[in-house]
N, C-alpha and C positions, 0 to 999 in steps of 0.2 A: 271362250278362253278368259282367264284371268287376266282382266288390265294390268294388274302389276306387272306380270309375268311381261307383259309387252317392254315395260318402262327399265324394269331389271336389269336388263344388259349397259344398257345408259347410263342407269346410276354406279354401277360396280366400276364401269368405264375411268370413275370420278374418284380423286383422292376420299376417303370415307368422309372427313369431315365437313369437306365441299358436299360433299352427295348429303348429306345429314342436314346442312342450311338450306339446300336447294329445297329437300325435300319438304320442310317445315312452311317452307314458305308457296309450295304449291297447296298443299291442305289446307291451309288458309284459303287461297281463292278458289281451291277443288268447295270445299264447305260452305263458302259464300254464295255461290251459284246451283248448290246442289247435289254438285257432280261427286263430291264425294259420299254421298249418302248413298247414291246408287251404287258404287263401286263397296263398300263397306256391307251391306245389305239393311235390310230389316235390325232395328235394335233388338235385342231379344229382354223379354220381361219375364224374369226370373227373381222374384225378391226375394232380399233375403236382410233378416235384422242382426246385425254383429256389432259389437263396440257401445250399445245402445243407437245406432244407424242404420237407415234403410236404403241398402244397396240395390240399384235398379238389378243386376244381376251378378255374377262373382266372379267377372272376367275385369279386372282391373290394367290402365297403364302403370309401367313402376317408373319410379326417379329418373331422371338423367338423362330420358329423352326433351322432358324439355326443362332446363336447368332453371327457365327464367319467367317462367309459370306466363310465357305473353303468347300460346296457343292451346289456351284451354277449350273455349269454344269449336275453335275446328277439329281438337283431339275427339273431344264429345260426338262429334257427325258420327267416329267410327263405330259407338254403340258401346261403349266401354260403360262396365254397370258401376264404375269410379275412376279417379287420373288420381297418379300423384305425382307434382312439380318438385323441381330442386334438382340436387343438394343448393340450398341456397346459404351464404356463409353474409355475415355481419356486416363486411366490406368487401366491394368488389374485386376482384381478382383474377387475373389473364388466365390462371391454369399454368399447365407445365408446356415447357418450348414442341412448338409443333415440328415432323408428324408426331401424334399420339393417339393415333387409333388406326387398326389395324383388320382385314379380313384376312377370314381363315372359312377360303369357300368350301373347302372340302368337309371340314366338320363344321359348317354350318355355324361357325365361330366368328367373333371379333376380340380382338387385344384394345382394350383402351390405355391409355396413361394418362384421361385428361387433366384432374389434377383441383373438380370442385372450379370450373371454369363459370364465371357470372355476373354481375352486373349489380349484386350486393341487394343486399335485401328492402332497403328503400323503392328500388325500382320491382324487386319481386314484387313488394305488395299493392305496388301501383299497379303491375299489370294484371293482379288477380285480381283487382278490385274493380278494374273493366271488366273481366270475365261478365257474361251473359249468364251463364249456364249454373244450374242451382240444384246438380248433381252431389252426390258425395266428393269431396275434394281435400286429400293428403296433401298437406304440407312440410317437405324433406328439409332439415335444419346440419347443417355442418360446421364448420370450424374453419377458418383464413388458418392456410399457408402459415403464414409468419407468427401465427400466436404459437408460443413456447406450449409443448402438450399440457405443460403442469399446469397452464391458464386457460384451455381448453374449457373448461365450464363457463367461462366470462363470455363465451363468447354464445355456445347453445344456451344460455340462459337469455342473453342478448335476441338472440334471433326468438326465440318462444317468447318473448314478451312483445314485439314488432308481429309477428303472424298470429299469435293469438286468436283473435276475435274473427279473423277472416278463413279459419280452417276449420274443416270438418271434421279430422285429427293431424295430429301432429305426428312423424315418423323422426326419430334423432338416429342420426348414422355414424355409427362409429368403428365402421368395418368396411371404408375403401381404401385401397389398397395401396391408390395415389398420392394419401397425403402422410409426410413423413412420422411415424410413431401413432398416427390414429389406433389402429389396433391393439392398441395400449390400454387402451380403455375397457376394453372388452370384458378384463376381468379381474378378481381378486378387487381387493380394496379402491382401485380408481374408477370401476365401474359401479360398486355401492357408491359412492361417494355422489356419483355422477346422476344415477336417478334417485338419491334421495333429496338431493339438491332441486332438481326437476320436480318431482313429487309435491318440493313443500313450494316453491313458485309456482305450479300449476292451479296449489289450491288458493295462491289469493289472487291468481289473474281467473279464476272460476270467483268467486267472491265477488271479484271488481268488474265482471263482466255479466253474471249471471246467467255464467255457460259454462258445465262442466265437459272439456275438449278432451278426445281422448287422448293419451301420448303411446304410443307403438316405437319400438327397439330393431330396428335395423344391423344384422350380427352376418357375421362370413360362413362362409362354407367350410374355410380351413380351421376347424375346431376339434378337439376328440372330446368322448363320450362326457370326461370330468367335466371341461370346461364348459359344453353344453349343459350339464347340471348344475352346474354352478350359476348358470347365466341365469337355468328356471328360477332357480328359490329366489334370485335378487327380483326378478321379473312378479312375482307374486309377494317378496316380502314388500314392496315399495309402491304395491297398485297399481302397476303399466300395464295399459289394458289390452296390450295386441304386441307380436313377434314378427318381424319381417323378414322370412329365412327364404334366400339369402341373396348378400351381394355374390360379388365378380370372386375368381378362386385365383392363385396364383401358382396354383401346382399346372405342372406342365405334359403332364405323362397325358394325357391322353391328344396332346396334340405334337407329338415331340417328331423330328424331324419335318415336319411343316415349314414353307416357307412364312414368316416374321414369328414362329411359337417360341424366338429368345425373343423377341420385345420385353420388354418391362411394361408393365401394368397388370390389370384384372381381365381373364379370363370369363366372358360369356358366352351364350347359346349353347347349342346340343350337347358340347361335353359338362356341362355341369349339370345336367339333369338330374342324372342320379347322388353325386354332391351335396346338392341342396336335397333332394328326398331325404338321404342320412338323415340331415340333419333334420330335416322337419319329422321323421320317424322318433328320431330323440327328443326332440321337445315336448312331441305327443305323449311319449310315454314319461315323461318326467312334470308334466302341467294338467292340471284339471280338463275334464274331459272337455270342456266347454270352453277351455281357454283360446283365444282366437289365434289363428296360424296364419298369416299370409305369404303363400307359399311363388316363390318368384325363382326364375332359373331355368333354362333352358326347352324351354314351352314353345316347340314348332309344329305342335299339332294337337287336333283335339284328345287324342290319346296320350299324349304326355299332360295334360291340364286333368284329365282324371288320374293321370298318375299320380298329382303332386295332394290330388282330394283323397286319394286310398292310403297315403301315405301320411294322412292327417291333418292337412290344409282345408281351413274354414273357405278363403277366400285367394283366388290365383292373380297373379301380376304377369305381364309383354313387356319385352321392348326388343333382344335381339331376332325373336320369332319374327316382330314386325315388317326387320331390314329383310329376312329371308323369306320369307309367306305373302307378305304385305296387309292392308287394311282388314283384306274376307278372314282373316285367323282368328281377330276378333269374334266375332260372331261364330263360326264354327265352334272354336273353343265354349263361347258359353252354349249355344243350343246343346253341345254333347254336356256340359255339367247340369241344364235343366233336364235333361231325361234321365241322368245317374243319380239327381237329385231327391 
């Protein structure tokens, strides 16, 4: 039987975000002793080169499992062929008043609101820089709460020159759903604005480093066809080397009369699978064949992780599969994209 499967009833037991600290902090000593490597399985060695990076194989963790990049070592036990930590923002920030996270056992769903919750990116880089582990590793950058949208760039400019040197790329997220007017960014003029700015700082902290880092675009699920086009041409006119489709959704129809489906936040797991495909189906056809897609969203099995690679995804992201599957999803999912591979 599946450990998890044992632990599962416990942890659901548990307000979500009690169950989500708890949790963090048994991997930790699960990994320190072993025990999570046997529960996780065998790593699966499936390389693959995207971004100019050598992925041990293309089952990635996404953001926001660990906000504060200080469980990277133990995430790695699970066999993840990359992590990426964050959203991490400039200065540190409580998040929005709790609860704000939410299950939704029956579609295999969570509601979050947490709101970019962290510890500020001073301590981010401190605990990546204990990191052991010399994996691929994304670093997620956001924006504080309290900065006016229109000063939004002061602050991802902020954090990309603080993580820099200690990431394997950079992921800028400007499509959660938690912080007030983020989504603003997304398009038309404040999103040129926003990676040409990025763009020309990437290339003198590659100058001053003598490492060119890739930067990847983190965008929603709630777009239509224009906006995703609009999003491609900036994404190639401005040299971003990678697409993270996508966050959390805030449409509600597929979980509508559920108990907490009015929460306020982003919508994850099973019902956005198809969501995110859309979108990643539109990106694919609107970007170079070769353009990288990391495809994240509602992946609770290894038949949804080739869903999101037929659907045009270079490289797939976990995190609500993890709370419903546990550690073995990892591994499953990649061993079924090394065989479709």
């Amino acid at each position: 039987m599946n450990p998890y499967a044992l632990a599962r009833p416990f942890l659901f037991a548990l307000d979500p975000e009690d169950a989500h600290e708890l949790t963090l902090g048994a991997i930790d000593r699960a990994a320190r002793i072993g025990a999570l490597q046997l529960v996780a399985g065998c790593p699966v060695d499936d390389p693959v080169e995207v971004m100019g990076l050598r992925f041990r194989n293309r089952v990635g963790l996404a953001a926001g499992l660990d906000k504060n990049g200080a469980h990277v070592d133990a995430l790695a036990a699970m066999g993840f062929g990359f992590i990426e930590v964050g959203t991490v923002t400039p200065k540190a920030q409580p998040g929005n008043p709790k609860p704000r996270m939410f299950r939704l056992p029956q579609r295999d769903a969570l509601i979050n609101r947490m709101g970019f919750n962290n510890a500020g990116v001073d301590a981010f880089v401190a605990n990546v820089r204990r990191a052991k582990w010399r994996g691929v590793l994304g670093l997620n950058i956001g924006k504080n709460a309290t900065t006016p949208i229109e000063r939004a760039l002061d602050d991802y400019l902020a954090c990309l020159e603080r993580v820099y040197e200690h990431a394997s790329y950079v992921t800028v997220n400007i499509s959660s759903p938690n912080t007030k007017n983020l989504r603003q960014l997304q398009g038309g003029d404040a999103l040129d604005e926003l990676l040409a700015a990025l763009q020309a700082r990437r290339g003198e902290l590659a100058a001053r480093h003598g490492r060119r880092v890739p930067l990847a675009l983190k965008i929603a699920p709630d777009l239509d066809d224009d906006q995703i086009a609009a999003i491609a041409a900036l994404l190639e006119r401005h040299g971003i080397d990678a697409v993270v489709a996508t966050n959390t959704t805030v449409s509600r129809d597929a979980v509508a009369g559920l108990p907490h489906a009015d929460e306020a936040g982003g919508l994850s797991g099973a019902p956005v699978l198809e969501p995110s495909n859309r979108v990643i189906r539109a990106l694919r056809a609107a970007l170079p064949r070769d353009y990288p897609i990391i495809g994240v969203g509602g992946i609770l099995s290894a038949d949804d992780a080739r869903a999101k690679i037929a659907a045009g995804a270079t490289l797939v992201q976990l995190y609500t599969g993890l709370v419903y599957r546990g550690p073995a999803l990892v591994g499953q999912c990649a061993r079924a994209l090394a065989r479709s591979g």
